[in-house]
C-alpha positions in Angstrom: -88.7 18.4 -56.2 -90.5 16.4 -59.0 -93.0 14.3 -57.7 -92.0 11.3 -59.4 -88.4 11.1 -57.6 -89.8 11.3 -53.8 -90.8 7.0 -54.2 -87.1 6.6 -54.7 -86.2 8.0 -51.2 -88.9 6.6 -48.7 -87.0 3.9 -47.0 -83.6 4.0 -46.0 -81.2 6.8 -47.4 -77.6 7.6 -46.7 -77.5 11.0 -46.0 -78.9 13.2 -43.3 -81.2 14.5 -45.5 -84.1 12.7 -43.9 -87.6 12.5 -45.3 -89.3 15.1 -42.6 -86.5 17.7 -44.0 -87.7 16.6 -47.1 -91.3 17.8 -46.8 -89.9 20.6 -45.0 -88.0 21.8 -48.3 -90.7 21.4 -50.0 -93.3 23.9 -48.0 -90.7 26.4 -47.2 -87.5 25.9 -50.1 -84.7 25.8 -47.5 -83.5 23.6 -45.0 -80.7 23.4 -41.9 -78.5 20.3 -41.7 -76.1 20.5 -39.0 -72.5 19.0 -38.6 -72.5 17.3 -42.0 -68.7 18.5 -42.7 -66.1 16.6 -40.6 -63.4 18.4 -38.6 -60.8 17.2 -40.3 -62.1 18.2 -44.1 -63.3 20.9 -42.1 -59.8 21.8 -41.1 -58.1 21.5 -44.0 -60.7 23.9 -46.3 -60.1 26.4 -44.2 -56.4 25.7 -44.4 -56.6 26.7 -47.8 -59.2 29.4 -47.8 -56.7 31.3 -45.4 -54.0 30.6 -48.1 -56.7 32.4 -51.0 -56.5 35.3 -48.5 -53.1 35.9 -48.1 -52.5 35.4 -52.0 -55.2 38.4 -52.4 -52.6 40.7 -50.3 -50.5 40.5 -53.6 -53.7 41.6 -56.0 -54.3 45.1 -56.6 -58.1 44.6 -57.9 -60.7 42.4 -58.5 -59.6 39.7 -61.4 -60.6 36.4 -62.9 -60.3 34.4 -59.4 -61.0 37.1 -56.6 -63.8 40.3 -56.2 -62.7 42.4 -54.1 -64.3 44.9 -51.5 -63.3 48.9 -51.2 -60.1 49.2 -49.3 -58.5 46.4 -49.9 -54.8 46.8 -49.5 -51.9 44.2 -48.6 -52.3 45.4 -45.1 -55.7 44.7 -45.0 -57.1 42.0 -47.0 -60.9 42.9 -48.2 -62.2 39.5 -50.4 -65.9 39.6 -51.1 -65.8 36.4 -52.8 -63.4 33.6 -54.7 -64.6 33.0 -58.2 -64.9 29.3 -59.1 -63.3 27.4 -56.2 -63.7 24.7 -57.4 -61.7 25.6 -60.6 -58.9 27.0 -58.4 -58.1 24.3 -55.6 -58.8 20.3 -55.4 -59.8 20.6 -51.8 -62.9 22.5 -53.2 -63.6 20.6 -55.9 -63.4 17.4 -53.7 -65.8 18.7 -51.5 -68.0 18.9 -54.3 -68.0 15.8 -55.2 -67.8 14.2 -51.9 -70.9 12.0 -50.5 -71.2 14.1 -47.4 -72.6 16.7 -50.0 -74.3 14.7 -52.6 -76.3 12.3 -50.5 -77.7 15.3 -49.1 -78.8 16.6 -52.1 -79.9 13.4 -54.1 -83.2 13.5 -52.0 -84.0 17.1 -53.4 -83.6 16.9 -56.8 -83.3 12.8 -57.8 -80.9 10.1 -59.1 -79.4 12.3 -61.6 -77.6 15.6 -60.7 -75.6 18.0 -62.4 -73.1 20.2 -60.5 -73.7 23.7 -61.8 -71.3 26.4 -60.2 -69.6 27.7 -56.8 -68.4 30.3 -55.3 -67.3 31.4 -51.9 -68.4 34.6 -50.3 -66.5 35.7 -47.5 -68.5 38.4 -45.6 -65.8 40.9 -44.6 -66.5 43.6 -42.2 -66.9 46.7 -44.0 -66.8 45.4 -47.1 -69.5 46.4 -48.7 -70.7 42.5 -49.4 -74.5 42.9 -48.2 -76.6 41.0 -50.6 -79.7 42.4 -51.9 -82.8 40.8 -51.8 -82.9 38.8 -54.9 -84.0 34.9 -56.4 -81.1 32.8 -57.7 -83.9 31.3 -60.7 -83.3 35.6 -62.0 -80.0 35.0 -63.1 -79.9 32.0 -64.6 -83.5 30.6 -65.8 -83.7 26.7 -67.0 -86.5 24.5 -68.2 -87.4 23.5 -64.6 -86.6 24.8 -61.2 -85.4 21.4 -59.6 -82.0 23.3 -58.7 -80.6 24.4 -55.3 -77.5 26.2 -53.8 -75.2 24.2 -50.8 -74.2 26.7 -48.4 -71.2 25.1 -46.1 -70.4 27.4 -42.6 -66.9 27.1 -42.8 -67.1 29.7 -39.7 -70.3 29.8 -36.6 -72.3 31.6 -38.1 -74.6 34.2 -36.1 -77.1 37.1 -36.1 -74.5 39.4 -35.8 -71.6 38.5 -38.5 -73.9 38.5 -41.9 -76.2 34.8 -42.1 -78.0 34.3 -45.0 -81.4 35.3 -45.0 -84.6 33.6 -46.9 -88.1 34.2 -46.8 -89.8 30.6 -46.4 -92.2 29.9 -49.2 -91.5 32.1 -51.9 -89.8 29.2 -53.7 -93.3 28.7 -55.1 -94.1 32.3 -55.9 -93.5 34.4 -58.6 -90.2 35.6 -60.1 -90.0 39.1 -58.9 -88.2 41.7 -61.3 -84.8 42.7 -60.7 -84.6 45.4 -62.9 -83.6 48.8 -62.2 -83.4 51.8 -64.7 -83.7 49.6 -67.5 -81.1 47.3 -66.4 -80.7 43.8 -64.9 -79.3 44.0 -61.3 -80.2 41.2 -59.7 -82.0 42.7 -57.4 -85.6 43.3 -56.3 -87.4 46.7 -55.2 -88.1 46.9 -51.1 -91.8 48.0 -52.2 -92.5 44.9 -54.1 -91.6 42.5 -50.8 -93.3 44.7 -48.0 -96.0 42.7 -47.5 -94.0 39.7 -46.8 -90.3 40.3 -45.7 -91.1 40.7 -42.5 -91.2 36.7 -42.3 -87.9 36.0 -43.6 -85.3 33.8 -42.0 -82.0 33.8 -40.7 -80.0 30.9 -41.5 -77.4 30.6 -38.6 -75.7 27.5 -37.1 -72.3 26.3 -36.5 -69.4 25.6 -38.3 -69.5 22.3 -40.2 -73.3 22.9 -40.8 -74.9 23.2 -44.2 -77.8 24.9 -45.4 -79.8 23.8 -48.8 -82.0 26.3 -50.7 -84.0 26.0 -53.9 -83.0 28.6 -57.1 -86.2 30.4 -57.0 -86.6 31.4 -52.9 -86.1 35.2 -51.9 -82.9 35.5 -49.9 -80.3 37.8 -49.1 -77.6 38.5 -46.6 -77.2 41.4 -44.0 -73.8 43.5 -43.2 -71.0 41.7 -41.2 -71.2 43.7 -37.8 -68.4 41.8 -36.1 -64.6 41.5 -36.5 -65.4 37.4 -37.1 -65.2 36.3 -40.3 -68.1 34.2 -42.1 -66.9 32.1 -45.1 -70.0 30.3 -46.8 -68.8 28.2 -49.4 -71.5 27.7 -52.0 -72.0 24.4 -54.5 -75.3 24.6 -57.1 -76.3 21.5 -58.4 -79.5 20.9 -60.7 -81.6 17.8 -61.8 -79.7 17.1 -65.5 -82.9 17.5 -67.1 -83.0 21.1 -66.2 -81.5 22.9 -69.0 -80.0 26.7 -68.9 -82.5 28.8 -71.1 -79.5 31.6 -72.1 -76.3 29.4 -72.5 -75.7 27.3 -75.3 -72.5 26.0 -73.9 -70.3 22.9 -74.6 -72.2 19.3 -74.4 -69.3 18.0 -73.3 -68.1 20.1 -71.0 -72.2 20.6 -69.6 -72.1 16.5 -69.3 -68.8 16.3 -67.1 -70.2 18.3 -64.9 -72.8 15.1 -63.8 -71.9 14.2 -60.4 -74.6 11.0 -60.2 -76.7 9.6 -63.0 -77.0 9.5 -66.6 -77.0 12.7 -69.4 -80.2 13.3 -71.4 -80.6 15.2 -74.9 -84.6 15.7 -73.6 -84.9 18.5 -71.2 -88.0 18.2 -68.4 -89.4 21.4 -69.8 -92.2 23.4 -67.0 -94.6 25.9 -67.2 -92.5 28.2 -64.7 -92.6 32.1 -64.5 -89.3 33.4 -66.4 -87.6 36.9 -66.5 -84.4 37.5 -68.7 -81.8 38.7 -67.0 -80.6 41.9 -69.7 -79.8 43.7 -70.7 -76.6 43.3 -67.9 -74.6 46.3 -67.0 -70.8 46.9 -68.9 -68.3 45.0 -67.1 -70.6 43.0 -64.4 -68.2 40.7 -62.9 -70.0 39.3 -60.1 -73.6 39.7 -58.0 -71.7 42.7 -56.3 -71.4 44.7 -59.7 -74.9 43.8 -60.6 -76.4 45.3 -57.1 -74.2 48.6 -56.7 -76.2 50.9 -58.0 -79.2 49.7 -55.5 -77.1 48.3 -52.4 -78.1 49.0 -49.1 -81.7 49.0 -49.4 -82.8 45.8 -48.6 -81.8 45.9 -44.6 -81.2 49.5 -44.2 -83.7 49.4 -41.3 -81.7 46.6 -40.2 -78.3 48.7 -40.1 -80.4 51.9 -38.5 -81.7 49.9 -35.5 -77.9 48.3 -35.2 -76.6 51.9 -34.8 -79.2 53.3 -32.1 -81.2 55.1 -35.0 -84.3 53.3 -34.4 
């Protein structure tokens, strides 16, 4: 967070976000707020996730709203993720928007915030949805890092049905490479995190929770081992001083997406490690394209010692 917003929050602040979770964001680029989401908006995003679902039964393959894990059949749904929710129901986009969200994230990154993107990844058992080790800052660069991702449990999420992992600190590290073969994959190597992954973090709590963490901390997500699903809905936001590096995009468009706060034509430019992401493989559609050719190698230990093998 830039220095110069932390005055702005010291006395008495709406959301939940309090100022010891604050400082705690700051050393380790995550945080944990529990029951933030109420029962009844609770209720009714579910409501409509389930409807997503059955809509996929009619979808033969991945498209411009779902990606979709192997075996998926009208029998058996298989979603990996919904593109965009925001773009594709109000109840999402809402949610986005609503103070329950943005209070919390107003203390992170300042007065002025910019939604950036969503998605919702659902976890599916045997759906081939583990998530590589990887930084979010590799995909999509800007002129400062004051950007984070807001993961809502729509489900309990435990040890055992595929949390989130991070590993605290690393927010402040370098920008690993996650090249393979020439190629962007969004993904980094085992080798280059051995000497610190065995401090990472599982991010599990109940349903309602949320969990907060900045663009440039490692983090990943293990393999569903349950039959219990675990939806995390994801909102980015930056600071809208942060500026994309790649896209030169629409000003309007980039503007109406300012939740709080004014637009700027000056960008808060830092001196921050950077790592284009391409070339990009033909036809990447989504974080799962980018990592097939290197998935299952971040918590393969992980799946041998769930099967007996260690």
């Amino acid at each position: 967070m830039n220095p110069a917003y932390a005055s702005q929050f010291t006395d008495v602040w709406r959301t939940m976000v309090t100022q010891e979770l604050v400082k705690r964001y700051q050393t380790d680029g995550y945080i944990i707020v529990e029951n933030v989401i109420d029962p009844e908006t609770l209720t009714a995003v579910r409501r409509v996730t389930d409807e997503f679902v059955e809509r996929s039964r009619r979808i033969g393959g991945s498209d411009a709203i779902y990606d979709l894990g192997p075996g998926h059949n009208s029998r058996r749904p298989v979603v990996r993720r919904l593109k965009n929710p925001t773009f594709q129901h109000t109840v999402y986009d809402a949610l986005m928007r609503s103070p329950a969200i943005v209070d919390c994230v107003t203390p992170l990154l300042g007065n002025n915030v910019r939604f950036d993107h969503s998605k919702l990844n659902f976890k599916p058992t045997g759906g081939d949805a583990t998530v590589e080790w990887h930084q979010d800052w590799a995909f999509y660069p800007h002129t400062n890092d004051d950007i984070l991702a807001v993961g809502i449990m729509l489900e309990d999420c435990d040890l055992e049905n595929g949390p989130l992992h991070v590993i605290p600190g690393t927010h402040t590290g370098p920008v690993f490479d996650h090249h393979h073969d020439g190629y962007f994959v969004g993904a980094i190597a085992p080798k280059a995190l051995a000497p610190i992954v065995d401090g990472a973090v599982a991010l599990a709590a109940p349903a309602g929770s949320i969990t907060i963490h900045h663009v440039r901390i490692v983090h990943g997500s293990t393999e569903n081992l349950t039959l219990r699903p675990r939806p995390l809905l994801l909102f980015s936001y930056a600071a809208t001083d942060a500026w994309p590096l790649l896209d030169g995009g629409d000003l309007e468009e980039f503007d109406g997406r300012i939740i709080r706060g004014e637009p700027t034509l000056t960008p808060r430019q830092e001196a921050l490690p950077v790592r284009i992401p391409l070339p990009r493989i033909e036809q990447s559609d989504s974080i799962f394209d980018d990592q097939h050719a290197v998935r299952g190698r971040s918590f393969a230990n992980d799946r041998a010692a769930a099967a007996g093998q260690f």
